[in-house]
N, CA, C and O atoms as a DFTB+ gen file, in Angstrom:
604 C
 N C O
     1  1     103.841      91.462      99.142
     2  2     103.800      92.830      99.650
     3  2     105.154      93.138     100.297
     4  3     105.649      92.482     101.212
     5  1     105.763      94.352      99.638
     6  2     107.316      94.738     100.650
     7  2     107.080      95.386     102.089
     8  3     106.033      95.932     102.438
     9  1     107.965      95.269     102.688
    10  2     108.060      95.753     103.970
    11  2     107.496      97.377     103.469
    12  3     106.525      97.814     104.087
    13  1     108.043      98.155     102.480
    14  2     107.670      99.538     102.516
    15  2     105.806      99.898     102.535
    16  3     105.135     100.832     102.974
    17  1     105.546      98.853     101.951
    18  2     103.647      98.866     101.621
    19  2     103.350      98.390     102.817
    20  3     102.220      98.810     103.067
    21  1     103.878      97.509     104.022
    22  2     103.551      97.056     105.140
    23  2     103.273      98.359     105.762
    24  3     102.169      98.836     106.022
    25  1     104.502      98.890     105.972
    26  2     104.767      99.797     107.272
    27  2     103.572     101.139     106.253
    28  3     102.919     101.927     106.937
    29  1     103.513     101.172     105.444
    30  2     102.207     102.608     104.828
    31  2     100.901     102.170     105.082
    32  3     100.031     102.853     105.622
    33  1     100.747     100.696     104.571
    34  2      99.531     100.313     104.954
    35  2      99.314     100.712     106.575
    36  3      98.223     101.239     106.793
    37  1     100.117     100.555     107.649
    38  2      99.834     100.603     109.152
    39  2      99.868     101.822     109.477
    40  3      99.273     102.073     110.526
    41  1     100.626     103.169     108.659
    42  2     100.594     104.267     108.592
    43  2      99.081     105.096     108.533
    44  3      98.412     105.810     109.280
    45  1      98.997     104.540     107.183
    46  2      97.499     105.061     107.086
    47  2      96.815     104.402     107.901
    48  3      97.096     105.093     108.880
    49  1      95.949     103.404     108.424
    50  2      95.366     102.509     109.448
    51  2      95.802     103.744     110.382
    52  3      95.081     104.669     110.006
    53  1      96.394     104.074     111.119
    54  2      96.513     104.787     112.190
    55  2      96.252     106.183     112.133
    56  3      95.623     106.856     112.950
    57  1      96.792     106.539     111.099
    58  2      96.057     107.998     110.347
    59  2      94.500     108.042     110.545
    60  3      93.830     108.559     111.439
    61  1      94.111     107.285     109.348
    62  2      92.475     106.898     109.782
    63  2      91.899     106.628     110.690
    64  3      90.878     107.300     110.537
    65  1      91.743     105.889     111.957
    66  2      91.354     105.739     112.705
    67  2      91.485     107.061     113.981
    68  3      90.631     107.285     114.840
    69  1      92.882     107.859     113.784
    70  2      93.290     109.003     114.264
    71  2      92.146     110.197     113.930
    72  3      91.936     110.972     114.864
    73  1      91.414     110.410     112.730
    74  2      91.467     111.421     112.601
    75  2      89.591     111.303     112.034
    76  3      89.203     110.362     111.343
    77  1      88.582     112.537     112.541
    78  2      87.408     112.304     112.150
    79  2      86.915     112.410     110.931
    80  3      86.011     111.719     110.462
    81  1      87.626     113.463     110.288
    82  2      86.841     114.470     109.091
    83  2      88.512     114.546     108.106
    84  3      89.702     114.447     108.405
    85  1      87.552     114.822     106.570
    86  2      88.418     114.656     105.388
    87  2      87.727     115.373     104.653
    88  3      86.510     115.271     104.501
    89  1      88.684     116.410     103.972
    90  2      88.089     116.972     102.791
    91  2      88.091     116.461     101.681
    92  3      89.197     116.443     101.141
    93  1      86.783     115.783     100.805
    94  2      86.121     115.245      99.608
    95  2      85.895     116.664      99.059
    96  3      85.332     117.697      99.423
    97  1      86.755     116.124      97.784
    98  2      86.761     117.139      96.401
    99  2      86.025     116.823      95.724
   100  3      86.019     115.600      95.578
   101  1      85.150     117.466      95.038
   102  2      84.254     116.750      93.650
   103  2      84.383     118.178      92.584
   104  3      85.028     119.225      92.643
   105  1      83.285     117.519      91.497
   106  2      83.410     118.792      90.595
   107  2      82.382     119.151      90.308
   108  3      81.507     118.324      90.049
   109  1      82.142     120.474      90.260
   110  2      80.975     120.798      90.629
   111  2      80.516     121.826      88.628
   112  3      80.268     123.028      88.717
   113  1      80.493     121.364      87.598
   114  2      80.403     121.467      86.456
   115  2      82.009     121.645      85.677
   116  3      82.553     120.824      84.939
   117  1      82.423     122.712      86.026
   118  2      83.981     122.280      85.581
   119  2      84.858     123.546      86.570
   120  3      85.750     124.342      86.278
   121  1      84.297     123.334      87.514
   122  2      85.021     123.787      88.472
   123  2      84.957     122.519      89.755
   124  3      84.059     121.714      90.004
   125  1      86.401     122.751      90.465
   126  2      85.912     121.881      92.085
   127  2      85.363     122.573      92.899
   128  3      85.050     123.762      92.831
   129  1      85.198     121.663      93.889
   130  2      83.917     121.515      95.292
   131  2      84.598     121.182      96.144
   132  3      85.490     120.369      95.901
   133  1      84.439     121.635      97.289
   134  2      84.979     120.410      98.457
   135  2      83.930     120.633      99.730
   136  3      82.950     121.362      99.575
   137  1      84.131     120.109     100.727
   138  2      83.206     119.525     101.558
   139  2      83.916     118.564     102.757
   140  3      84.491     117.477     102.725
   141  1      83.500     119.756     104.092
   142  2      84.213     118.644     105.126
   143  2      83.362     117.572     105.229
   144  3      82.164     117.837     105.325
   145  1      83.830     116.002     105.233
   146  2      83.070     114.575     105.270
   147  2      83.529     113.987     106.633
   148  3      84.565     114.347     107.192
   149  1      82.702     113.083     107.105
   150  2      82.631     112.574     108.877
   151  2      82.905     111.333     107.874
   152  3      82.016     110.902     107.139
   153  1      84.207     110.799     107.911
   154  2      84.549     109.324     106.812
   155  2      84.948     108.097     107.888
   156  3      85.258     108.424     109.034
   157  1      84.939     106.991     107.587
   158  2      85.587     105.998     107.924
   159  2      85.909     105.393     106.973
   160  3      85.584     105.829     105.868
   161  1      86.880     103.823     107.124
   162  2      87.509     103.146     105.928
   163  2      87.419     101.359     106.224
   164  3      87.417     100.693     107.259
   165  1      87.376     101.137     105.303
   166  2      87.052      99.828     105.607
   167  2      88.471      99.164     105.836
   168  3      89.116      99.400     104.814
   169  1      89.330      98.355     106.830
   170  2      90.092      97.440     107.309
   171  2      91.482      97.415     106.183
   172  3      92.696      97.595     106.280
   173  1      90.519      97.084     105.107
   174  2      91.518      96.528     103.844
   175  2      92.021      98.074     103.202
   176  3      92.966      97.903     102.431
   177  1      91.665      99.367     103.317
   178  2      91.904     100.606     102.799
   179  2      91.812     100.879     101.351
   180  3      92.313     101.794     100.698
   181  1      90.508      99.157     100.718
   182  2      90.096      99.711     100.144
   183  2      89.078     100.363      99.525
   184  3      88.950     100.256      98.306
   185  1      88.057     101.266     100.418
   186  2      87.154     102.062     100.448
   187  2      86.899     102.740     101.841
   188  3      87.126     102.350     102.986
   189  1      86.351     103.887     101.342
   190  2      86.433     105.346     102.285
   191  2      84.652     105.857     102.533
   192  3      84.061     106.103     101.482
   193  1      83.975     105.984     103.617
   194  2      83.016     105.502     103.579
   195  2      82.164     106.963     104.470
   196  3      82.457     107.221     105.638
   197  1      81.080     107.816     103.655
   198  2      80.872     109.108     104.209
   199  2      79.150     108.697     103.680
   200  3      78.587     107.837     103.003
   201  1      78.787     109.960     104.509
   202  2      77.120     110.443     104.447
   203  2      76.942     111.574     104.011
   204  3      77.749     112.489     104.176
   205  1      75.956     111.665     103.446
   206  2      75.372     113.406     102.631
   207  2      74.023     113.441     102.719
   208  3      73.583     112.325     102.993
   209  1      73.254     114.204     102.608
   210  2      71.909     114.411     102.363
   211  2      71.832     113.990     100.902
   212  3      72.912     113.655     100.415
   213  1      70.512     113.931      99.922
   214  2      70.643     113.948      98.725
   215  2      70.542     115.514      98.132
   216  3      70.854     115.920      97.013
   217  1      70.042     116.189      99.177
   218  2      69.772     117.597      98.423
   219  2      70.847     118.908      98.668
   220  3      70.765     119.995      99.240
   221  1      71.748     118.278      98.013
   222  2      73.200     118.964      98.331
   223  2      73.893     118.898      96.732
   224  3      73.832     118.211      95.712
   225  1      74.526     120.006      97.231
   226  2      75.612     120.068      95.681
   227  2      76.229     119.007      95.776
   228  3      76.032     118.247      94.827
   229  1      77.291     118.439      96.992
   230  2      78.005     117.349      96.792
   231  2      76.651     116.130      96.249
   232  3      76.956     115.574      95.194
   233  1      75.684     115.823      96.660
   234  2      75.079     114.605      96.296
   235  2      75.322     114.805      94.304
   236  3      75.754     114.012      93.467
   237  1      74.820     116.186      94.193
   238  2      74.433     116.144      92.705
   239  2      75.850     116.211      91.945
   240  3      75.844     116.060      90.724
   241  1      77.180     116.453      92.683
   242  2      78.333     116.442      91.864
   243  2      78.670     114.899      91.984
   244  3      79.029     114.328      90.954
   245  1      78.604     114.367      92.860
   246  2      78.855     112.908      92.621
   247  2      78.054     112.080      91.410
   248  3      78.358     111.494      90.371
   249  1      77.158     112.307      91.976
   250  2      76.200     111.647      91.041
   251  2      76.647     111.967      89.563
   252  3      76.881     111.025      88.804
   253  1      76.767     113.223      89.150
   254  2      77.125     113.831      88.065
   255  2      78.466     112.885      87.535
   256  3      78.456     111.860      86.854
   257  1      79.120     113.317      87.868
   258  2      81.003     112.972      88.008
   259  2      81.509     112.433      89.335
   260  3      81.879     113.168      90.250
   261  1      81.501     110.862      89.395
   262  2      81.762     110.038      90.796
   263  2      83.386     110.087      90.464
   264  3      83.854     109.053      90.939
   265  1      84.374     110.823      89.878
   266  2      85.778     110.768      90.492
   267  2      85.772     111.747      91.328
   268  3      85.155     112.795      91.135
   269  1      86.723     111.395      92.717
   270  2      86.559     112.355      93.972
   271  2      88.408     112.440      94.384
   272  3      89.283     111.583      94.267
   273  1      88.440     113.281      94.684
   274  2      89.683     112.704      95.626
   275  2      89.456     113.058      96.890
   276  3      88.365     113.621      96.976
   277  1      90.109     112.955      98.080
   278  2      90.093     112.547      99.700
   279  2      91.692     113.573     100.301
   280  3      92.842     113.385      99.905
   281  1      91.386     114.262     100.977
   282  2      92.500     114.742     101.693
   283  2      92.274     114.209     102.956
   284  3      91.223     114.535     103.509
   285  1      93.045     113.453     103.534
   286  2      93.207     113.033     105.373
   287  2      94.251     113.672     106.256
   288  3      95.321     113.076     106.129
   289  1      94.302     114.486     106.945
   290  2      95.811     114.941     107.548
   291  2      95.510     115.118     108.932
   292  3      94.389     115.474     109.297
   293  1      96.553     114.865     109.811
   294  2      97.254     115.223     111.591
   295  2      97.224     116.532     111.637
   296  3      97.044     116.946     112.783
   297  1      97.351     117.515     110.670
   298  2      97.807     118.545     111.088
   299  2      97.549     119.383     112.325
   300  3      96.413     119.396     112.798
   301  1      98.449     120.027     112.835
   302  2      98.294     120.635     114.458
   303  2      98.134     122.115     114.374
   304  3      97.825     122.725     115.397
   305  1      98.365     122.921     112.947
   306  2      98.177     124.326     112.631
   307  2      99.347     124.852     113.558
   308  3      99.324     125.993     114.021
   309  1     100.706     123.662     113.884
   310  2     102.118     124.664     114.288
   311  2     103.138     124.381     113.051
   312  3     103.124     124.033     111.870
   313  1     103.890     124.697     113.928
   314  2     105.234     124.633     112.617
   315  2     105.861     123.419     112.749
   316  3     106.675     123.146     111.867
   317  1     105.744     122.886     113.338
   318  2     106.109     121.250     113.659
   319  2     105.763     121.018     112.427
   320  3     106.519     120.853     111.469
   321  1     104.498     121.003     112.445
   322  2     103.793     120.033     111.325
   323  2     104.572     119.799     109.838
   324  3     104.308     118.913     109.025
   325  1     105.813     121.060     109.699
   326  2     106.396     120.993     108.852
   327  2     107.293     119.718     108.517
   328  3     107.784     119.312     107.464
   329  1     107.317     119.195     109.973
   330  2     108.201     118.249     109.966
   331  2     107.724     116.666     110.217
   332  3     108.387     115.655     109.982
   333  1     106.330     116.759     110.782
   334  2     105.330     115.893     111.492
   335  2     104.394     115.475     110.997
   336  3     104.262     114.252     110.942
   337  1     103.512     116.245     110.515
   338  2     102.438     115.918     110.036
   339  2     102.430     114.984     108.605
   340  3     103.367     114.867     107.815
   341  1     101.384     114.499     108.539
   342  2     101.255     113.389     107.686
   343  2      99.469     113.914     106.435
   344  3      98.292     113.892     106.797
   345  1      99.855     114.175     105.492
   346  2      98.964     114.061     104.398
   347  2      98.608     112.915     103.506
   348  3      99.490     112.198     103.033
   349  1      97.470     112.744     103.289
   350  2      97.225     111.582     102.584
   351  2      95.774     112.160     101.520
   352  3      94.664     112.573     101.856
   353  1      96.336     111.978     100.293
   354  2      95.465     112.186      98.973
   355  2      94.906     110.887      98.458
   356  3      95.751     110.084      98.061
   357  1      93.742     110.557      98.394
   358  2      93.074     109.189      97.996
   359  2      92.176     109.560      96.639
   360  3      91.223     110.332      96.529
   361  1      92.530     109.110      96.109
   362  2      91.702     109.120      94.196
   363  2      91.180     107.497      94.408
   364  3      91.486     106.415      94.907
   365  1      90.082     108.267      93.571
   366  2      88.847     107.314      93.380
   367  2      87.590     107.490      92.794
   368  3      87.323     108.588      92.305
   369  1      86.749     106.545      92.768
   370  2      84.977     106.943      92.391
   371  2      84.345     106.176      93.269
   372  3      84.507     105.037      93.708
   373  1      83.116     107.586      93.533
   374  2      82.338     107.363      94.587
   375  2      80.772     106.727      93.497
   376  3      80.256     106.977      92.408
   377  1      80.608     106.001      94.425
   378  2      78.933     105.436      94.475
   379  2      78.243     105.164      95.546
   380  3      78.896     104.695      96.478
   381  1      77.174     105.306      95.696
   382  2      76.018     105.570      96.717
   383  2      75.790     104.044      96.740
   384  3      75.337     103.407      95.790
   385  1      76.172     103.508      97.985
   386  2      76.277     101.838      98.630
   387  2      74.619     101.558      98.604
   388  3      73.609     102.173      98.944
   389  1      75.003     100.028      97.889
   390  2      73.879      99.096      97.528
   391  2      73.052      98.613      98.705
   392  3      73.645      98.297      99.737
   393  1      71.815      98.536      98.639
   394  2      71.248      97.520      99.915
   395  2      71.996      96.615     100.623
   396  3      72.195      96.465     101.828
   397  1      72.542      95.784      99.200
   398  2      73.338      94.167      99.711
   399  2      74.383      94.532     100.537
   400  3      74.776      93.617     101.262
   401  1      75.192      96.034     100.695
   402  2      76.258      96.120     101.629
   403  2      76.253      97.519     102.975
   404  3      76.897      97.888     103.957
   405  1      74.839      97.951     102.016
   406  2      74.713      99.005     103.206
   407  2      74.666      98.596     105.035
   408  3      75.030      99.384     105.908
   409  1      74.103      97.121     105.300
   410  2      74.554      97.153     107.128
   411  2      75.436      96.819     107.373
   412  3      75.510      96.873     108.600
   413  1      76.851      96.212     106.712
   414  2      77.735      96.349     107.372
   415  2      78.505      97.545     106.985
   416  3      79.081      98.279     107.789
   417  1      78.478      97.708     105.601
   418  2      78.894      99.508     106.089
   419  2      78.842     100.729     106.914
   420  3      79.715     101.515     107.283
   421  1      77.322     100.651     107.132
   422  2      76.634     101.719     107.896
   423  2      77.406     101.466     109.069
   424  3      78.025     102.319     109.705
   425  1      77.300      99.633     109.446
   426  2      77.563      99.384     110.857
   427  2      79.401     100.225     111.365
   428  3      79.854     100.687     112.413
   429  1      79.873     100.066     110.137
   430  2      81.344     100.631     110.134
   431  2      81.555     102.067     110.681
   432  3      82.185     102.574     111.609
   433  1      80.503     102.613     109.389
   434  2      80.651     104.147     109.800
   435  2      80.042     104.373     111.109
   436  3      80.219     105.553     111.412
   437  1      79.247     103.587     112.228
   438  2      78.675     104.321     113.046
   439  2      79.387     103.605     114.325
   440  3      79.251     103.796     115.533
   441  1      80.182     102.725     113.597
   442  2      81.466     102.887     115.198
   443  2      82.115     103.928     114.953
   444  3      83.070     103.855     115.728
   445  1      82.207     104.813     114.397
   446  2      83.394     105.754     114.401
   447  2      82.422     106.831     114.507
   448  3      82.762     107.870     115.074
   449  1      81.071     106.686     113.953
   450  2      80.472     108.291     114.186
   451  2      78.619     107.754     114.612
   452  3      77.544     107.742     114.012
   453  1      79.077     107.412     115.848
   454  2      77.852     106.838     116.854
   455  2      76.702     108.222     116.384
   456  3      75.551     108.248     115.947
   457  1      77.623     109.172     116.708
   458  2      76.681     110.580     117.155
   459  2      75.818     111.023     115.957
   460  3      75.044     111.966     116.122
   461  1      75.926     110.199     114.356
   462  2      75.425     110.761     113.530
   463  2      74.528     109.692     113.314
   464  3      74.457     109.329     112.140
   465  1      73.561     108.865     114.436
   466  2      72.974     107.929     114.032
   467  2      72.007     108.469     113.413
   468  3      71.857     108.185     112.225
   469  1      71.373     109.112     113.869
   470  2      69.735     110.021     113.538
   471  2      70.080     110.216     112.054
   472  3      69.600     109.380     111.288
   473  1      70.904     111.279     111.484
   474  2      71.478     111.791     110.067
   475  2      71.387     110.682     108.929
   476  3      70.751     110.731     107.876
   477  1      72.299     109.542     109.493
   478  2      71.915     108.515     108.446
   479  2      70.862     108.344     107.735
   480  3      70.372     108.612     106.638
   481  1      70.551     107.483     109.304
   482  2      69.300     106.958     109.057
   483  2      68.202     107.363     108.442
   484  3      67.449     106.500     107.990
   485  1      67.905     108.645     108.307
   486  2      67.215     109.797     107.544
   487  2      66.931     109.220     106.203
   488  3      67.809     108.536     105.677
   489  1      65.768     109.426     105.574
   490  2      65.281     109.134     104.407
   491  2      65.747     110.103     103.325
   492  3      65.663     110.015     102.100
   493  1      66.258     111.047     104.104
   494  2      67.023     112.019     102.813
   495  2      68.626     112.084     102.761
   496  3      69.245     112.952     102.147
   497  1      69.154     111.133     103.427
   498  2      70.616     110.750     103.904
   499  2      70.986     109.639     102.770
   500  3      70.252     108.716     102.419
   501  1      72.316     109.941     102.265
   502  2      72.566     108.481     101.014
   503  2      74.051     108.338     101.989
   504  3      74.837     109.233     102.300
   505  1      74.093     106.685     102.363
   506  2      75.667     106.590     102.166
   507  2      76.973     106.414     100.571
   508  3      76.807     106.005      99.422
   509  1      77.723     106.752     101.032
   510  2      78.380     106.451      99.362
   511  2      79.881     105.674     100.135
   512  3      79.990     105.686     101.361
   513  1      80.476     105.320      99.641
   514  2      81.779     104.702      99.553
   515  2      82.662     105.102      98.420
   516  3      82.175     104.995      97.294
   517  1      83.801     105.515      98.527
   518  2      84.903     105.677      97.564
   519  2      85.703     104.836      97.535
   520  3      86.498     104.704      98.466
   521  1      85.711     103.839      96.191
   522  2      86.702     102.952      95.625
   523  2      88.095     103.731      95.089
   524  3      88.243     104.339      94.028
   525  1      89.119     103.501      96.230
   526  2      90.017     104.000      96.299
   527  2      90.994     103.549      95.434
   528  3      91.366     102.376      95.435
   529  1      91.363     104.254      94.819
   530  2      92.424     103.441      93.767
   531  2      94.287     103.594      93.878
   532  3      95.221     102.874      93.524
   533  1      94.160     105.044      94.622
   534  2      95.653     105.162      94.934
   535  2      95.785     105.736      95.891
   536  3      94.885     106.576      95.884
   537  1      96.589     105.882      97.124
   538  2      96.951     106.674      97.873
   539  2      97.931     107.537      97.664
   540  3      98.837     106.735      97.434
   541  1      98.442     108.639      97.571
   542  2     100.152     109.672      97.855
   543  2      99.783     110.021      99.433
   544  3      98.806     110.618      99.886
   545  1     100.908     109.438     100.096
   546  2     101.352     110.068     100.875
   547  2     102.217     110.998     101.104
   548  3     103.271     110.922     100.471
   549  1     102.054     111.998     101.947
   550  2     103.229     113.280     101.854
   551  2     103.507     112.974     103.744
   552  3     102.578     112.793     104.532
   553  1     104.472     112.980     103.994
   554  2     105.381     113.232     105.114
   555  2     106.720     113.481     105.711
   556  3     107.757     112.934     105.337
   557  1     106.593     114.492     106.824
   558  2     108.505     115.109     106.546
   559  2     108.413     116.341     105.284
   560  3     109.327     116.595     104.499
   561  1     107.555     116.769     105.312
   562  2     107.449     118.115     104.389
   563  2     107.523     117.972     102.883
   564  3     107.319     119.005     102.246
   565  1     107.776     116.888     102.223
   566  2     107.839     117.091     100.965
   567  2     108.487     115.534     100.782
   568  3     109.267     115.537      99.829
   569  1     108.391     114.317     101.376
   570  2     108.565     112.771     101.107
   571  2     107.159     112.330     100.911
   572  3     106.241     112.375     101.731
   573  1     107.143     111.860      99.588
   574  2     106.181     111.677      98.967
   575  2     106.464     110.253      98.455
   576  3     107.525     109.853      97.976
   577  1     105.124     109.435      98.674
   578  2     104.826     107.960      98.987
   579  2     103.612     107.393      98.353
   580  3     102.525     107.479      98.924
   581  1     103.731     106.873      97.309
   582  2     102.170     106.202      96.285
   583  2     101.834     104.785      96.855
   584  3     102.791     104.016      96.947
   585  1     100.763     104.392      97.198
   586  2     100.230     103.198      97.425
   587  2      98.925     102.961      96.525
   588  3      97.808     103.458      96.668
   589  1      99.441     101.951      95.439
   590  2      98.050     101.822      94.654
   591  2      97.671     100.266      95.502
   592  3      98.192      99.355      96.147
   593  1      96.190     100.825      94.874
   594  2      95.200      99.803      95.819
   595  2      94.212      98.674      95.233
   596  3      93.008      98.805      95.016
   597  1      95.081      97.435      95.013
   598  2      94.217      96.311      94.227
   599  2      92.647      96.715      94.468
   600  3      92.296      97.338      95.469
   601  1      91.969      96.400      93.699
   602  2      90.440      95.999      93.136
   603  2      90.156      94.970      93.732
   604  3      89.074      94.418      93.531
């Protein structure tokens, strides 16, 4: 691993942990969807880890078509941000997490989102995970940064 994938890997890590909510794109017949998501990420960055009801367009566009992509950003809504802020685009496919890994997942997502214990847990609540396959980073207004993400 080069020093440049070091210092992005710790980039994002801090991004993520920085920030609550991400807009998940899906497609919703042959148009997109999006949807603010309450996400966390697993350690290694590689998977991105949200809740839905099942009786939602997003449940039925995933299900349909599991490629998603992920917007994560700092943004502050000033003009700084032109110079500051940090975007991050994550491509991938989502699937609705197996028994065999749903408690330590769950356990993941609910250090970061204690407050949505009830929601989960819900019998009409699916977790899913996105197998992330690449990151672009954008920062500094237009420095643009790919991190693909072993399997």
């Amino acid at each position: 691993m080069t020093d440049d994938e070091i210092q992005l890997k710790k980039l994002l890590r801090e991004l993520f942990r920085s920030q609550l909510f991400a807009a998940l794109a899906t497609q919703q017949l042959t148009r997109p969807y999006n949807n603010l998501v309450a996400y966390a990420t697993t350690d290694d960055l590689k998977n991105i880890i949200f809740a839905t009801r099942r009786a939602t367009n997003k449940y039925s566009n995933l299900i349909s078509n599991n490629n998603v992509s992920v917007l994560i950003d700092n943004r502050t809504n000033r003009d700084s941000d032109f110079r500051n802020a940090v975007a991050v685009t994550a491509l991938g496919t989502a699937e609705e997490v197996r028994e065999s890994e749903l408690e330590s997942l769950l356990s993941l997502y609910l250090i970061k989102h204690h407050n949505l214990e009830k929601f989960v847990h819900s019998t009409d609540s699916a977790l899913f995970k996105i197998k992330v396959k690449r990151y672009y980073v954008v920062r500094n207004f237009q420095e643009v940064m790919e991190l693909k993400v072993e399997g």
